[in-house]
N, C-alpha and C positions, 0 to 999 in steps of 0.2 A: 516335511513341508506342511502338512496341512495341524500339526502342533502350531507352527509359523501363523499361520492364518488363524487360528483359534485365538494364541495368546495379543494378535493386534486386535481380533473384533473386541476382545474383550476388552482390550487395552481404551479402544474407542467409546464402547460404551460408560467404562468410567470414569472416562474424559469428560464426556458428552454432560452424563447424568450430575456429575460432581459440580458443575459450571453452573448448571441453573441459569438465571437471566441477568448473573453480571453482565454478561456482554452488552444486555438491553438497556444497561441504565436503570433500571426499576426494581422495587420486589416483588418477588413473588407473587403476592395477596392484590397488585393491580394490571394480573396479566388478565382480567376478565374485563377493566376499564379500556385498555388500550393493548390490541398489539401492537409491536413494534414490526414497522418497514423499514425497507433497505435503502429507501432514500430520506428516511428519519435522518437528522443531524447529531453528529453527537461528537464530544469534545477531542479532541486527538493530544491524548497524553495530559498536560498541567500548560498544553501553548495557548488555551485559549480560543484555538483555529474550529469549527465548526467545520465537519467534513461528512458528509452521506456514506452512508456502510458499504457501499459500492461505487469505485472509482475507475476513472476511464484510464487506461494505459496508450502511449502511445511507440511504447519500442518491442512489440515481437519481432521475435528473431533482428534484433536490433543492430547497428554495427555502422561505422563506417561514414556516419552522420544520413543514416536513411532506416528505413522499418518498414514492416509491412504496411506500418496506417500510413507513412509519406507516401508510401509508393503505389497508394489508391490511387494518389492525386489530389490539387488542392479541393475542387469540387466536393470527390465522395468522400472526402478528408472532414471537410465542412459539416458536410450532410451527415456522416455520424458522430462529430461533437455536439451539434445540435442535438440533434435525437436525443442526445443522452443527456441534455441539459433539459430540453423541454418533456422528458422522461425525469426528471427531478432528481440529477445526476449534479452536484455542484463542483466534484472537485477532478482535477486534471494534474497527469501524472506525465513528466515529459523531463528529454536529456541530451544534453551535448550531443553525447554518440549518437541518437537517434535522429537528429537534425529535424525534431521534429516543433521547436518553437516557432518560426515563424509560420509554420500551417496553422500552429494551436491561434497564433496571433490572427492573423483571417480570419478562421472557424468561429472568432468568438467576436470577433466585430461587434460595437453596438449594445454589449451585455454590460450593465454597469460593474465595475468591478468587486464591488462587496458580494456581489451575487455567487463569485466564483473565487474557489480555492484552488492554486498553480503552486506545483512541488516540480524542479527540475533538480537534476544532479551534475557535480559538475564532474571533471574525467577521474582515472582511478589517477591517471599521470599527472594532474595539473602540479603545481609547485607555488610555494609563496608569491614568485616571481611573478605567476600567468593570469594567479586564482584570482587575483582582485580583476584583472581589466578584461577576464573570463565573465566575473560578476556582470559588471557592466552591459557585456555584449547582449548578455542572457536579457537584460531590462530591456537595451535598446529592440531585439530579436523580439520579444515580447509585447514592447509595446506597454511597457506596466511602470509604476514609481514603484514597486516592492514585489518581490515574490514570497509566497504564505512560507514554503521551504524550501530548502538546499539543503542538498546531502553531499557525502562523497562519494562517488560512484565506486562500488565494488568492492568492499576492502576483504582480503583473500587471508591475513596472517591476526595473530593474536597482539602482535604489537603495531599496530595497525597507524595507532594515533600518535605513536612515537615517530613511525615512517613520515607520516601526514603531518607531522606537528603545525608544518608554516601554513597550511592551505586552513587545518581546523579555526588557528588564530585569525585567519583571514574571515573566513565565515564569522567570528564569537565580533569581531571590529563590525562587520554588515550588519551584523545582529543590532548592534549598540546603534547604528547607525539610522534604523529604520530602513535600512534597502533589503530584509530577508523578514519574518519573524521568527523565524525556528529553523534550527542546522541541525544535523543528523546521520546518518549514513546506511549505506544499502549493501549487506553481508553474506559474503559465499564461501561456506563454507564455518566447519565445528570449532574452529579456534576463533574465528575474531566474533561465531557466534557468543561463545564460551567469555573471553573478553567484554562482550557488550554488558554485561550482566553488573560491571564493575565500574562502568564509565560515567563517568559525572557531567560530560559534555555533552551527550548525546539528548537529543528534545525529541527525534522521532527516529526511525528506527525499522526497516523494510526488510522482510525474510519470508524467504520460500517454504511454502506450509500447506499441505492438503493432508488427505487422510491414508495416501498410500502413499506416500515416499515420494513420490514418482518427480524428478528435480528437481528434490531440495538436497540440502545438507547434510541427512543422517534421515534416521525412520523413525517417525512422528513422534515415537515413545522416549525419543533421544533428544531431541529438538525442543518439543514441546515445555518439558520442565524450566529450560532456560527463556522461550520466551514468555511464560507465565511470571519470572522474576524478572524480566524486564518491563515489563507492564505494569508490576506490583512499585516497582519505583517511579511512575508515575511519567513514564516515558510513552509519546506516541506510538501504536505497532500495527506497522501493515500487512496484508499478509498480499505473497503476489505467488506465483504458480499454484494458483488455487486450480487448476485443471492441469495441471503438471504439462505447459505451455501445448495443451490441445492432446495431448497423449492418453489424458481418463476422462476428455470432455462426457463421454457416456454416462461418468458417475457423479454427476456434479450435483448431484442431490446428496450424497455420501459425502461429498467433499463439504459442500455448505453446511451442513449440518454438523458435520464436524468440528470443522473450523469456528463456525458462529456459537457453536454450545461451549470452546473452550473459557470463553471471558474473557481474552486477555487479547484479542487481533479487533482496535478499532476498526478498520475499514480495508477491504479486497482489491487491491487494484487489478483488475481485467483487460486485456487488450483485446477490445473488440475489433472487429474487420467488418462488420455489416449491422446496418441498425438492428434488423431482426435478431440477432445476436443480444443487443441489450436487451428488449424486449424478455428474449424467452430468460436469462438469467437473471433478471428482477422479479420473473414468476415465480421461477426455482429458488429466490434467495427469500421470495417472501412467503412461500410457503416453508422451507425451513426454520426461520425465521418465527411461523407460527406454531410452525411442532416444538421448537424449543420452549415457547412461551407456556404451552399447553402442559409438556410433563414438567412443568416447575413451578407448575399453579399448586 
């Protein structure tokens, strides 16, 4: 066991060290002009889309068309998208199952819409048949002429897009269309991890990623290598159970540092439950944030 624990710190440390300030956008020799913060913009993948290094979630413990952030309520529903916008939070993470777009639509009344980046996903079951007039609802539920992305919610197998074929085509038609900018999909699990690495469809790209395993798809050491070759193809990459869904919230200094030292995870989506929650993980992601910047000066 504690071999086990020797060869991940190491493992992390030449994660961490090896990574330097890709992740920032910049080199090296101008981490003493600028650090970079977690509400800095920076590009997601080759789509063009400007998204802050920290993104709001809104499906923990998700299911059923409800989450813990609906089940605030629309009010404290409201009052922590705002926070997190007026916290310099621009991009918003929402899904069929989580029934949580027409909250996002209230929450954000009044913001002009360039101001804010909207990624929903649509079910793992939709079908050619559902996915387009699924599309639609998600616009009218929103309240928007285009959402930034759409994914496929979940995909569990390595032949994933074979399964999916009629809903992918359905999204690549919305794409063309101007009703999406970028399609993608959101992966549980080693095989259709494994798979993404090879896909030519995929624009962005959502996987479970902290520094101790803790619900993701394999242990960091195993994970890691594939999503650094999805990102090297110029694909968008999120990273979401950065607190392994509240389970190592303690080490979220360890996780952030991690994560943001490897280079290759644009932006964290987070599913806060209370403003103070954004708050202190903008502290924590910019102080890692400037430890990275520091040992790669």
């Amino acid at each position: 066991m504690e071999s086990q624990k020797v060869d991940r710190r190491q493992f992390i440390e030449r994660a961490v060290g090896a990574a330097g300030l890709a992740v920032m956008g910049m080199p090296a020799t101008a981490a003493e002009r600028k650090v970079p913060r977690p509400t800095d913009r920076v590009e997601l993948g080759k789509t063009g889309i400007k998204v802050s290094r920290i993104a709001v979630g809104t499906g923990t413990i998700g299911g059923g068309h409800q989450s813990n952030q609906t089940r605030l309520g629309q009010e404290a529903f409201t009052r922590l998208m705002r926070h997190a916008y007026e916290s310099g939070i621009n991009f918003f993470d929402c899904a069929d199952s989580y029934g949580s777009m027409p909250f996002l639509k209230k929450a954000l009344e009044g913001i002009p819409r360039d101001k804010i980046v909207i990624e929903s996903k649509l079910s793992g079951r939709a079908t050619r048949e559902n996915a387009q007039s699924d599309l639609e609802r998600f616009l009218k539920e929103l309240e928007v002429d285009y959402i930034d992305s759409v994914l496929t919610h979940c995909a569990t197998r390595s032949d994933w897009e074979e399964r999916r074929e009629g809903v992918l085509e359905v999204l690549s038609k919305a794409k063309e269309k101007g009703m999406i900018r970028a399609h993608g999909a959101s992966w549980h699990g080693m095989e259709p991890l494994r798979s993404m690495t090879e896909s030519s469809w995929i624009d962005v790209g959502l996987v479970r990623i902290n520094h101790d395993g803790a619900k993701m798809d394999g242990p960091p050491a195993e994970v890691v290598p594939h999503v650094k070759q999805i990102h090297k193809g110029k694909k968008g990459v999120l990273g979401m159970k950065i607190l392994g869904e509240g389970t190592i919230a303690e080490e979220r200094d360890q996780s952030l540092r991690f994560v943001f030292g490897l280079g290759c995870v644009d932006s964290l989506v987070v599913g806060f439950e209370k403003p103070s929650e954004i708050d202190d993980l903008l502290k924590h992601a910019e102080a890692a944030l400037k430890e990275a910047a520091t040992a790669a000066a």
